[in-house]
C-alpha positions, 0 to 999 in steps of 0.5 A: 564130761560123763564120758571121759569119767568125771562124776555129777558133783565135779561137773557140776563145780567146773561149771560153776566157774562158768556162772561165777565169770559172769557174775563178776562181770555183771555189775561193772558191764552194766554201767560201762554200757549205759550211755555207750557203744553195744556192738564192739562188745558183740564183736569180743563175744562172738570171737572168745565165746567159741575159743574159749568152748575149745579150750574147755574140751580141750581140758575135758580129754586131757583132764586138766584142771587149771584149764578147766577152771580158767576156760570156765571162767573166761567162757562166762565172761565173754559170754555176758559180752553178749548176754547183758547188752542184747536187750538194752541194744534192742530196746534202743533200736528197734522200733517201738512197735517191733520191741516184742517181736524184736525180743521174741526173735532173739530168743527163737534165734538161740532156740534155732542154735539149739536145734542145729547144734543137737541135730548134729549131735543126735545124727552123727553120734547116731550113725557112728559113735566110735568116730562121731564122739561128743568131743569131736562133735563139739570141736566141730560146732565151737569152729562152726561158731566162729561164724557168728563173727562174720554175721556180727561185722554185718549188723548196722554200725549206726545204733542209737545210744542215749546220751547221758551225763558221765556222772549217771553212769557210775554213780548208783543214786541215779538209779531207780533201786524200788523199781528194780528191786520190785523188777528183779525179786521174780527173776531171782526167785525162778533162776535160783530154782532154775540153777538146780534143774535146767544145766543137769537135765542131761544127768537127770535122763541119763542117770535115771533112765539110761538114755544116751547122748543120740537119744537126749540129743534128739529129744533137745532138737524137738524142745528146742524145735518147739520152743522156736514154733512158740516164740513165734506166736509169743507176739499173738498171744501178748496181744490177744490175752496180755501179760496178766494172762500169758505169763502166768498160765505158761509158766503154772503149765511147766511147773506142773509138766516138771513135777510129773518129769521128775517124779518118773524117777519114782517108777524109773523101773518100768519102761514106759517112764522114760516115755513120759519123762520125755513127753513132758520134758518137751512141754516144760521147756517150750510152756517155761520159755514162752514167758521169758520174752514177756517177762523181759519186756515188761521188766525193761518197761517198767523200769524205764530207759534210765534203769535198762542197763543196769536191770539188764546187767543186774538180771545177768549176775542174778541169773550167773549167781543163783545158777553159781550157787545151784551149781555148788549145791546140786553138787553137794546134794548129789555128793549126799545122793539126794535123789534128783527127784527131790531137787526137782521139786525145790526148783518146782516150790521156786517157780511157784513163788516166783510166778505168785511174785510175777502177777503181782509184779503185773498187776503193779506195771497195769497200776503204773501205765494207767498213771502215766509212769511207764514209758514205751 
């Protein structure tokens, strides 16, 4: 969108449109789901995520703003087809001594999608720009992203699904609201600063140390590489030290690589900046990501099988409207020409209270599981 002219604040509000589609949705998926079907779901998301994808770049090159604004929205929807049933889907069905594991692969998997998808960018963008641009880049991964239909048809059409009575579905009394509520609190204080950083890195390196898509891309590759290598000794670590120790100490390590990241804005003069900014940009996202399979099994423990649909889907809007909400006021911010930096470090002040909140959070789970309250 930089490329075809459009600035930080109006990129920042199309894509807002994408959190509010799926913060609509959140909701209403949550309960349909419970005591139902996941699969066919898989099956809408994997078809109208990639076409929908198009239709954005599409909107992008011809500048259209009513295409823009309905892909965004409907890209958000047919995301959370996926985005909110794939954890109740495994905790249904994968072994209860593969659970971790089970998580831990689903997010390596989107790290690996990463990997892929800026390996193309970085490589061909690289070799030749004028012919490899970013929109034809993108084109060729939304087709290539059709294939998820395929590997989609090819999972076991004999999933679990809980039996419940039709009323538990729609009637909100049947929920556990302590619970959840005492769940959610973190995740909605981290993905309200996360809404501020994570979908304008990209903006960060390029408007403050001039650093192009080949480059940023390939910086993206080698996150997302070591995000992969991470998530998978997640299991190891969980077991070695436990949630107490894992969780916080992972994410108190990436706040404090974001501080330094943001604050190379200070000295952005000197050409060793962008070095470190970069060096640390690879330690945040692989020390913040290793949490999130822990935080979401935990979350899906503690609250029990009769609240995991509607946690799932009440995770989902949060993370949807708090990144909606980011959006809006990122762009205001930028709109004032408040300096990144400073945005940065209200995500930085978020992610402390929401760690504060997790350990706490922790410490009331060990309570609840020495009772006998939690159910594996």
């Amino acid at each position: 969108m930089k490329s075809e002219g459009y600035s930080d604040s109006e990129y920042a509000h199309f894509t807002s449109y994408r959190y509010f589609g799926m913060l609509a949705l959140a909701l209403f998926l949550g309960m349909y789901i419970k005591g139902r079907k996941i699969l066919p779901l898989i099956y809408i998301s994997a078809i109208c995520v990639p076409f929908f994808a198009l239709l954005i770049i599409i909107g992008v090159h011809i500048h259209s703003t009513p295409l823009l604004l309905i892909s965004h929205l409907l890209w958000g929807t047919a995301y959370t087809f996926i985005q909110i049933p794939i954890l109740p889907y495994i905790m249904r069905n994968a072994p209860k001594d593969q659970q971790t594991r089970a998580i831990t692969f689903n997010f390596a998997t989107w790290s690996l999608a990463t990997i892929l998808g800026s390996l193309l960018v970085a490589v061909f963008n690289g070799i030749n720009p004028e012919l490899f641009t970013e929109r034809n880049l993108l084109f060729v991964i939304s087709f290539l992203s059709f294939a998820g239909v395929y590997f989609a048809m090819k999972m076991d059409k004999n999933e679990h699904v809980p039996i419940i009575k039709e009323k538990s579905r729609t009637n909100l009394k049947h929920y556990d609201w302590v619970i959840i509520m005492k769940a959610l609190v973190p995740t909605a204080i981290i993905a309200t600063g996360a809404g501020f950083t994570i979908p304008f890195m990209s903006l960060f390196f390029s408007n403050v140390h001039n650093m192009s898509t080949a480059t940023f891309s390939t910086l993206n590759m080698l996150t997302a590489i070591l995000v992969t290598i991470v998530a998978i000794y997640i299991p190891r670590l969980k077991d070695k030290y436990g949630y107490h120790k894992t969780i916080p100490t992972t994410q108190s390590f990436a706040i404090v690589a974001l501080i330094i990241m943001a604050t190379t804005q200070y000295y952005s003069q000197y050409s060793f900046a962008v070095i470190i900014a970069g060096m640390f940009y690879l330690l945040r996202q692989p020390l913040m990501s290793a949490a999130v399979p822990m935080t979401s099994e935990i979350t899906m423990k503690y609250v029990g099988e009769n609240n995991r649909e509607m946690v799932s889907a009440l995770t989902s809007a949060i993370w949807s409207g708090s990144a909606y909400f980011a959006a809006v006021g990122f762009g205001i911010l930028r709109h004032l020409d408040v300096q990144y930096v400073n945005i940065f470090w209200i995500t930085s002040a978020m992610y402390s209270i929401g760690v504060v909140l997790y350990v706490m959070l922790i410490r009331d789970y060990n309570v609840r599981e020495k009772a006998g309250l939690i159910n594996h």
